[in-house]
C-alpha positions in Angstrom: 211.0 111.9 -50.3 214.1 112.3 -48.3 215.8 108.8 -46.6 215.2 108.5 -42.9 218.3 108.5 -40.9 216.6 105.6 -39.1 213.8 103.2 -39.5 210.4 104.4 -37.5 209.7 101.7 -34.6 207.2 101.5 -32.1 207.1 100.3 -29.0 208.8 96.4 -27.9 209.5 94.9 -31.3 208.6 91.3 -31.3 209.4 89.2 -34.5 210.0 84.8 -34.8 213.5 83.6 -34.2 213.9 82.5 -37.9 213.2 86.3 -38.9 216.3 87.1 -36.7 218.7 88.6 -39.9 215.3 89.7 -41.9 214.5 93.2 -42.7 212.0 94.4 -39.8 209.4 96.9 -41.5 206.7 97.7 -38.9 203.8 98.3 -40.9 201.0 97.9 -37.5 201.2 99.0 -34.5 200.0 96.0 -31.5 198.2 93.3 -32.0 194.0 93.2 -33.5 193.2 90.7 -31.2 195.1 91.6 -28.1 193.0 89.3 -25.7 195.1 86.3 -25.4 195.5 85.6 -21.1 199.4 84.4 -21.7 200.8 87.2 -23.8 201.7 90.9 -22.4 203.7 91.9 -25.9 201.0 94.2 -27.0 199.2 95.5 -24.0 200.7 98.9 -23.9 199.7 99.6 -27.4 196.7 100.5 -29.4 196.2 98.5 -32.8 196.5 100.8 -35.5 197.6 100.3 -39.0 200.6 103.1 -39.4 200.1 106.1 -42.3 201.7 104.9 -45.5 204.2 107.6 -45.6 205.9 106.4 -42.5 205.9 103.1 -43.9 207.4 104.1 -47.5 209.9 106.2 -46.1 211.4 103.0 -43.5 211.1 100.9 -47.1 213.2 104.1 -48.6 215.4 103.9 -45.5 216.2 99.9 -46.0 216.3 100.4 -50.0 219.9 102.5 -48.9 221.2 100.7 -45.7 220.2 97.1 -45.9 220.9 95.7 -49.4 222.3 92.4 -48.0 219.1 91.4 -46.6 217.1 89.3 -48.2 214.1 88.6 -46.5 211.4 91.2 -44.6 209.3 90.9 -41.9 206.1 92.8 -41.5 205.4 93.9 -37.9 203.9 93.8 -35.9 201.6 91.5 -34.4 199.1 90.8 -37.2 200.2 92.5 -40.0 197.9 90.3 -42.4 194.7 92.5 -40.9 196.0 95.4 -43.5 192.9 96.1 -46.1 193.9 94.0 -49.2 194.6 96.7 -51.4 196.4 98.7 -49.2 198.8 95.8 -47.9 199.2 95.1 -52.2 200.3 98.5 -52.3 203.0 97.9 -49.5 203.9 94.9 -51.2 204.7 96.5 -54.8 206.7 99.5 -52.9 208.7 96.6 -51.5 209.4 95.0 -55.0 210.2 98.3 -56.2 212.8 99.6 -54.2 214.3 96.2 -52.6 213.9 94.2 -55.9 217.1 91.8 -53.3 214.2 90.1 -50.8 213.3 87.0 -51.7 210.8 86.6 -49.5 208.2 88.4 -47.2 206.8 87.1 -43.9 204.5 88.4 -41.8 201.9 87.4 -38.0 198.4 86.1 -38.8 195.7 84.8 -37.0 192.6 83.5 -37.3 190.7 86.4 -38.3 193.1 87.7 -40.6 193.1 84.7 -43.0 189.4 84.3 -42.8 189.0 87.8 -44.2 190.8 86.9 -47.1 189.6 84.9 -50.2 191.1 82.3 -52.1 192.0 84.9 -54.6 193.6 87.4 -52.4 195.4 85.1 -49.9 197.1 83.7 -54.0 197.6 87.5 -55.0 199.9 88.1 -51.6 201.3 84.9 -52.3 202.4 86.6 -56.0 203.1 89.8 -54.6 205.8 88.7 -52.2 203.9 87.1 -49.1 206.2 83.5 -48.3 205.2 82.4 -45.4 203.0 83.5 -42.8 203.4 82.6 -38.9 200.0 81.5 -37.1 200.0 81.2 -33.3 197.6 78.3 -33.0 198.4 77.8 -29.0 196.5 74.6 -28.8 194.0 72.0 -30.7 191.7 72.0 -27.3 188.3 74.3 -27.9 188.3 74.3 -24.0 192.3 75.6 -24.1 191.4 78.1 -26.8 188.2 79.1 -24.8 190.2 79.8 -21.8 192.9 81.6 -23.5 190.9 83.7 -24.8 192.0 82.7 -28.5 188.4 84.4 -29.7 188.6 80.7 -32.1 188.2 77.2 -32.5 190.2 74.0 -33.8 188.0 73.9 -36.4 188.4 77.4 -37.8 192.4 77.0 -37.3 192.6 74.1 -38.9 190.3 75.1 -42.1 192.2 78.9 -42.1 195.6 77.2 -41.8 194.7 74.5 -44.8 193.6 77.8 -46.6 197.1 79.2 -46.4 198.9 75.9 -47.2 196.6 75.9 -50.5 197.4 79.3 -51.3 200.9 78.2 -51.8 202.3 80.0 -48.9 204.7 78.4 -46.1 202.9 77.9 -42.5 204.4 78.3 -39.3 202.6 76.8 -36.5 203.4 78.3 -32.5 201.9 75.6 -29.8 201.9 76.1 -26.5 203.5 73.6 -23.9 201.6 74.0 -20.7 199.0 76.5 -22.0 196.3 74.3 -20.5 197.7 73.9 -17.2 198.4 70.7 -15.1 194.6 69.7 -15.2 193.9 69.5 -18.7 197.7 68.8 -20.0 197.7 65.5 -22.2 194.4 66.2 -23.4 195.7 69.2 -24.8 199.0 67.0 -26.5 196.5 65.2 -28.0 194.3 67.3 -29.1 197.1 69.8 -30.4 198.7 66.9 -32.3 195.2 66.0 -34.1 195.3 69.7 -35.1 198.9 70.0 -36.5 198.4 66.5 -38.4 194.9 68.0 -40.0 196.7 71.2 -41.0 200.0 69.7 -41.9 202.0 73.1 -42.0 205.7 73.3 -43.2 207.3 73.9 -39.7 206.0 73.9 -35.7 207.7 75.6 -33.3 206.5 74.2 -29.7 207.4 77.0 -27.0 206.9 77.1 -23.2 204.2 79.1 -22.1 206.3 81.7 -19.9 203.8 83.4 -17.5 204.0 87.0 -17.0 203.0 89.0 -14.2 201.3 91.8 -16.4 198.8 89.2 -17.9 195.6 87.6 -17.1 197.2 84.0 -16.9 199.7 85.9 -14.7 196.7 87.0 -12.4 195.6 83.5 -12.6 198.6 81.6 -11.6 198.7 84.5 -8.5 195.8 83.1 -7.1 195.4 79.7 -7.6 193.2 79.6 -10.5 196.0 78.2 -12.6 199.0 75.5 -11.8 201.9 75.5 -14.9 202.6 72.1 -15.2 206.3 70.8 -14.0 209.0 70.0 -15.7 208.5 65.7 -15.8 204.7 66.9 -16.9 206.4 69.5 -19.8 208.5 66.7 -21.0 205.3 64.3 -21.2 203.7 67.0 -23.0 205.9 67.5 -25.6 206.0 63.8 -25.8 202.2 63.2 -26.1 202.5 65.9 -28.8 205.3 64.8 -30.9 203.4 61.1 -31.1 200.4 62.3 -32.3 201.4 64.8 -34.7 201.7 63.3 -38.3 203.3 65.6 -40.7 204.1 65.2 -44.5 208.0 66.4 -43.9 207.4 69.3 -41.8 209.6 70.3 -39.4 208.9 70.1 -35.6 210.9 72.1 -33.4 211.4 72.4 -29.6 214.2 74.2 -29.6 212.8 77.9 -28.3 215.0 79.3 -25.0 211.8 78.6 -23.0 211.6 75.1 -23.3 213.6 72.9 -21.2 215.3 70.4 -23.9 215.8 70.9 -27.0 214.4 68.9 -29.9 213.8 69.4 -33.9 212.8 66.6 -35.9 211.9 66.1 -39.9 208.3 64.3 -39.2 207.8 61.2 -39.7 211.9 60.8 -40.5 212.5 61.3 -36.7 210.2 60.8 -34.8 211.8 57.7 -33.0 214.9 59.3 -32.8 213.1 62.5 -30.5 211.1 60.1 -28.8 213.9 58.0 -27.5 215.3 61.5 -26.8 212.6 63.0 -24.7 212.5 59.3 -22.8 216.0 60.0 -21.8 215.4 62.9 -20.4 212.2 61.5 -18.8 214.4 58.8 -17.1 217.1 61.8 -15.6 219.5 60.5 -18.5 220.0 64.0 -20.4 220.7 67.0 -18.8 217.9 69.8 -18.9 218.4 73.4 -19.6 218.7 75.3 -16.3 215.9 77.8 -15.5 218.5 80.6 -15.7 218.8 79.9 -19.1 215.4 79.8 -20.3 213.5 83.1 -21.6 210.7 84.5 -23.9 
């Protein structure tokens, strides 16, 4: 098989900020779930796993051009879906011919990890698979239910522990203001019961950004949804933070759509980002201007 001349990508490429220097091998097309009311990254595409042809040669392509890379992402947005054997397969081709990554991370939800045993979620874990990032959104069942999350706290908790068990890293997305103004401490709370249940290795809290090509978006247009303001963000966060109880994870709030930045070792600094967020509570610490925040 001849090398590419460059790697074969689809559509918007979305991929976490910690993946930002990682080999990017889009392995799916969209998202299998595509239903959430806040997110618009997939709505022009239709899931499909891509043929394995395409996917060796963009393998081929980074075995000859990116040798000083050693970590890969799969793309896109729930890579984990793949059939077992088939995403083994795409595992070994990546030992093979980029024996330099050290580790391989890849989008999950729900539904993915459920579909995997015990046994299989340890054989990716063996084959490559480090860490896997699961956008939980909120620990509310009436925030999931309106989000159209298609799960519950329960399930994310129990598919999360699954994953921790399986000896692979967890990354945990929440969602500051997913719940609206209404519902918004409830949600802290509730969100912070989750993370402590599921104790995952890092949480990255972002700032639900509304879009206008969503269903939230259509929601917010109307009336049938108010984003909570920035003094109500910052309680949030705060609410959050106190109620999460994590065994040395990391808890970050440091995403350009959040208005101050935080990142704490939990339960080393938790005081410290407390006292933090109070200061800014109180008009004490500058926030990031609105110009400045983005997806």
């Amino acid at each position: 098989m001849g090398v590419p001349e460059e790697m074969h990508y689809e559509g918007l490429i979305i991929r976490p900020p910690s993946e930002a220097f990682s080999i990017l091998l889009q392995v799916t097309v969209g998202c299998s779930h595509n239903k959430c009311t806040f997110c618009g990254s997939y709505r022009h595409k239709r899931f499909r796993i891509k043929d394995d042809e395409t996917i060796l040669a963009d393998i081929h392509f980074a075995s000859r051009y990116m040798r000083h890379q050693h970590r890969l992402f799969l793309l896109d947005g729930d890579s984990l879906i793949v059939p077992q054997e088939r995403l083994l397969c795409i595992l070994g081709e990546i030992r093979k011919h980029l024996p330099w990554v050290r580790r391989v991370g890849a989008y999950a939800n729900a539904k993915s990890i459920k579909m995997k045993t015990d046994d299989q979620l340890a054989a990716l874990r063996e084959k490559g698979i480090g860490i896997l990032y699961l956008g939980v959104e909120s620990g509310d069942d009436e925030t999931l239910r309106q989000a159209c999350k298609g799960t519950t706290a329960a399930n994310l908790i129990l598919q999360g522990r699954r994953v921790k068990e399986a000896g692979i890293k967890l990354s945990v997305t929440v969602l500051l203001g997913i719940a609206g103004s209404s519902a918004s401490l409830r949600h802290a709370r509730a969100t912070g019961g989750l993370l402590s249940a599921v104790d995952p290795d890092y949480v990255g809290a972002l700032t639900v950004m509304i879009l206008p090509n969503t269903p939230l978006g259509a929601d917010r247009a109307v009336g049938r949804f108010a984003l909570p303001g920035k003094q109500e963000l910052l309680m949030e966060l705060r609410e959050m933070l106190a109620h999460t109880e994590l065994s040395g994870g990391l808890f970050f709030a440091n995403h350009a759509s959040n208005y101050l930045p935080v990142k704490a070792r939990l339960p080393r600094d938790r005081e410290r980002a407390l006292r933090l967020i109070d200061g800014a509570l109180r008009g004490e610490i500058a926030l990031k201007p609105e110009w400045l925040r983005g997806l």
